[in-house]
C-alpha positions in Angstrom: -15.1 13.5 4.3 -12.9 11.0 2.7 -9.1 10.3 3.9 -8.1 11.6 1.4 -9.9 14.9 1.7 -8.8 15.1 5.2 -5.4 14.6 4.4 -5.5 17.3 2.1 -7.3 19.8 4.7 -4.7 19.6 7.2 -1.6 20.1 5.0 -4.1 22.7 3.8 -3.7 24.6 7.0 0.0 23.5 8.3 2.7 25.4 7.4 4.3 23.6 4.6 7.5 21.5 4.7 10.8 23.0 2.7 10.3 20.8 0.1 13.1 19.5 -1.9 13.7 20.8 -5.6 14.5 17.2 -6.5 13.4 14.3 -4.5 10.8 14.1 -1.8 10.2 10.3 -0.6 7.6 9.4 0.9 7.2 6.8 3.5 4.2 4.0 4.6 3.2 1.6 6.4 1.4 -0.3 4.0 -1.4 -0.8 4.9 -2.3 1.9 6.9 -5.1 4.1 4.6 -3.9 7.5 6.3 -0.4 7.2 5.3 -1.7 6.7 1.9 -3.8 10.1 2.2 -0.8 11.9 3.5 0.9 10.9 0.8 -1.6 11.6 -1.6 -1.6 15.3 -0.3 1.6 15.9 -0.3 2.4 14.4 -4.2 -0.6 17.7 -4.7 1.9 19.7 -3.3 4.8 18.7 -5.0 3.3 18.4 -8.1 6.5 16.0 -9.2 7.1 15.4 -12.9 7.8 11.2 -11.9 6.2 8.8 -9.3 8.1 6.1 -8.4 6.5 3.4 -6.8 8.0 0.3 -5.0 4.7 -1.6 -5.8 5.0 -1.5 -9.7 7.7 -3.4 -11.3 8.7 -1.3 -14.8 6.8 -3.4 -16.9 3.6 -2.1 -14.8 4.5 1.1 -14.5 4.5 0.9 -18.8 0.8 0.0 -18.5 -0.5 3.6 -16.8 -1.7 5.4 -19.6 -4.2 7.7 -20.4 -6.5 5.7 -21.0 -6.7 3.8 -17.8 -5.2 6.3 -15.7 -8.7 8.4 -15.2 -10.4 5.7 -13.9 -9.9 3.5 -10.5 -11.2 0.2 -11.3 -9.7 0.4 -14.8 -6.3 1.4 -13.8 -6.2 -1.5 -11.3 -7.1 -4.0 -14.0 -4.5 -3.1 -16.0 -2.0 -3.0 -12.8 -3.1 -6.8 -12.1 -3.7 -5.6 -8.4 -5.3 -8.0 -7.0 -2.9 -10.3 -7.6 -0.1 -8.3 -6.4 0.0 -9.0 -2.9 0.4 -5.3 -1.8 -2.9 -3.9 0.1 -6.3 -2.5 -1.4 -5.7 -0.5 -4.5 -8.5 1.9 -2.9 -5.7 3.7 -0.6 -3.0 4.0 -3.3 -4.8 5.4 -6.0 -5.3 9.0 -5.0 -1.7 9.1 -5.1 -2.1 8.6 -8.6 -4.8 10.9 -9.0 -2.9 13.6 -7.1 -0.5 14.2 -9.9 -2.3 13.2 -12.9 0.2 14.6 -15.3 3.0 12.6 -13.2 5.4 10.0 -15.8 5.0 6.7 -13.4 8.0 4.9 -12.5 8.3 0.8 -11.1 10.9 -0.7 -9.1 9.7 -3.2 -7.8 12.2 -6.3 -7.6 10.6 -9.6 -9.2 10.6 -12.5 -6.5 12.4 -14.7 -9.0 15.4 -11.9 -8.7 14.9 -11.6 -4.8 16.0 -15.1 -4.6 18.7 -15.5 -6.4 20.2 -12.5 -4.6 20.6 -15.2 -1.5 22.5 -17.2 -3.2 24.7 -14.6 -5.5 24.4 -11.1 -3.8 23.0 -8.3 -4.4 25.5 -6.8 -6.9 25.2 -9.8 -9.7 21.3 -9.0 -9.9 21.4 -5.4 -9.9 23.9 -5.2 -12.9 26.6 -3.2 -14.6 26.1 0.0 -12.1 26.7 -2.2 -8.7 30.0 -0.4 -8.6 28.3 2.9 -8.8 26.0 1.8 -6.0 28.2 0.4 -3.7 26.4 -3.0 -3.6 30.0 -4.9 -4.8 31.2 -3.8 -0.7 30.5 -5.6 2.3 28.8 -3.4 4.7 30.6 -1.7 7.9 30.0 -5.2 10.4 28.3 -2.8 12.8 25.9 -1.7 10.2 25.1 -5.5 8.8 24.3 -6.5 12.5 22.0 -3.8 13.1 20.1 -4.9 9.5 19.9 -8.5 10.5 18.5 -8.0 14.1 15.5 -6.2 12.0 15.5 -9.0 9.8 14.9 -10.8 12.7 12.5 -9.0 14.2 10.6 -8.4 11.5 10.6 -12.2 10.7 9.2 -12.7 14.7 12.0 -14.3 15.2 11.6 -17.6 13.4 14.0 -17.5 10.5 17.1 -19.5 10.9 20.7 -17.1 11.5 22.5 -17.9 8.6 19.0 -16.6 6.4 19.6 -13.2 7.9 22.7 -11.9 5.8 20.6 -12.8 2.6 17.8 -11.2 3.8 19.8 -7.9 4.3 21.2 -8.3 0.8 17.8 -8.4 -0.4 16.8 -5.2 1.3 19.9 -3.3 0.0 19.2 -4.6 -3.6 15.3 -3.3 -3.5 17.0 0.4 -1.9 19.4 0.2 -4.8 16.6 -0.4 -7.4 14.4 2.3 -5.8 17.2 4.7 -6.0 18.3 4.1 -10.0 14.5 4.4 -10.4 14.3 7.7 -9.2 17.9 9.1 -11.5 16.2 7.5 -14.3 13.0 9.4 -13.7 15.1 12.8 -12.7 17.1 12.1 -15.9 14.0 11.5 -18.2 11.9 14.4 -17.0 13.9 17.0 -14.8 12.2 16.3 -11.5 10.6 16.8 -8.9 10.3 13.4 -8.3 8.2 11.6 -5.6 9.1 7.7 -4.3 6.6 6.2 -3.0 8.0 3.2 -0.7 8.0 1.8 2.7 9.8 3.3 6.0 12.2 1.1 6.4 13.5 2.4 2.3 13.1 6.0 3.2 15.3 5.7 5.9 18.2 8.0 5.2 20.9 6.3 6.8 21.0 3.4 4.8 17.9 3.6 2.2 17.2 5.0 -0.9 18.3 8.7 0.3 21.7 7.2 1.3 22.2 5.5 -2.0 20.7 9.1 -4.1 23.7 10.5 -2.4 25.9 8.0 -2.9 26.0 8.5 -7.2 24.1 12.1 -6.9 25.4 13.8 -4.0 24.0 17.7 -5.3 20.7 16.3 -5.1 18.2 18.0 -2.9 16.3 15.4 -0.9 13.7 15.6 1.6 12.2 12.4 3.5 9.0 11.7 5.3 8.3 9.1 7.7 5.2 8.0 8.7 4.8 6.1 12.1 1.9 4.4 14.4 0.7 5.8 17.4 3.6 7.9 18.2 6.3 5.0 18.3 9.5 5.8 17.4 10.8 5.6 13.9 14.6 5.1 13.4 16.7 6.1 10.3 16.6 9.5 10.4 14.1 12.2 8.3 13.2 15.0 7.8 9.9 14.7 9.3 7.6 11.7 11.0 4.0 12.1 11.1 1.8 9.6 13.2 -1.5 7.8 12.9 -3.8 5.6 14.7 -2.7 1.8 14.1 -4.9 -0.2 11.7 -6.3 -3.3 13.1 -4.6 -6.5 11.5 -3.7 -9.9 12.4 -1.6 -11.4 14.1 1.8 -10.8 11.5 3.5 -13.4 14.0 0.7 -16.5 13.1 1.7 -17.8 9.9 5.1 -18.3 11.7 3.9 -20.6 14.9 
């Protein structure tokens, strides 16, 4: 039985979430294959009028048509996958096929843009709606601490300090990007919409669901996390699944 298969026998035969009338976000690690299956089986659920995904810019997202979207190895061709960076195209594309009907959304946030948000903020590269999203505000100092520690963290502890603060600003301009994203695709096609992403986006404190109810606060959201053998998962949702840890390297190396 394939992950996906399995994936979609056990949602078969839990009781089904309350699932939101408008947004359901879906969270990852990424490169863990039963995430992907979970989140393939629950997009069959849904059955959302929009993906969003955090892997495909919009220019990508353009290239899923028809014609390409039937087929695995043709669909990642026209993605440019391989070169993407993001893992094997093998685990995300039953998400596709889940909802074949689905308009797809990008929002992914070029690396040339992700720079320049260092040096200029988040609010310059997201455009004339910063205001809207709240990215022209300094965050509550409590909150910016918290963010950077992860940062840090996350970077094994080898970037210098006064990297962190751009490195949160980078995070909150990707959340903000997710978030218009999904309006756009809620706008354009009456939802239900599904967001693919990462945890640490679907996070409602201060990810995408925060920023949805920032500019849309009637919206009806529900969030799923997805975890590793049972650890804990901060940032509040609506429900966290857990799966065996994938075997990977060392994340730590490339920084000693």
């Amino acid at each position: 039985m394939t992950l996906r298969a399995l994936a979609l026998s056990i949602s078969s035969v839990l009781a089904a979430p309350a699932y939101a009338q408008d947004v359901v976000i879906l969270g990852e690690v990424h490169d863990n294959p039963v995430h992907h299956a979970e989140q393939a089986a629950r997009v069959a659920q849904t059955r959302p009028k929009a993906i969003v995904f955090e892997m495909l810019t919009a220019e990508q997202a353009a290239r899923v048509t028809p014609q390409v979207r039937g087929d695995e190895a043709e669909l990642e061709a026209a993605l440019g996958w391989a070169e993407s960076g993001w893992p094997d195209f093998s685990m995300y594309y039953p998400i596709f096929a889940a909802a074949p009907e689905a308009e797809i959304y990008g929002a992914q946030v070029p690396r040339d843009t992700a720079r320049a948000v260092i040096a200029d903020g988040p609010a310059a590269s997201f455009g004339e709606e910063a205001v809207r999203y709240g990215l022209d505000r300094d965050l509550p100092p409590h909150e910016q601490t918290a963010r950077e520690t992860l940062q840090k963290e996350a970077h094994c502890n080898a970037l210098p300090a006064e990297m962190l603060p751009g490195m949160v600003a980078i995070q909150r301009l990707r959340d903000a990007v997710l978030a218009r994203a999904t309006i756009e695709a809620l706008e354009a096609t009456g939802g239900p919409v599904a967001v693919i992403t990462g945890n640490g986006h679907a996070r409602r404190d201060w990810g995408v669901p925060a920023y949805l109810t920032m500019v849309a606060p009637d919206l009806d959201i529900w969030v799923l996390g997805q975890t590793e053998d049972g650890r804990p998962l901060d940032g509040g949702f609506d429900l966290v699944t857990s799966a065996p840890a994938v075997e990977r390297p060392d994340p730590c190396a490339a920084f000693k």
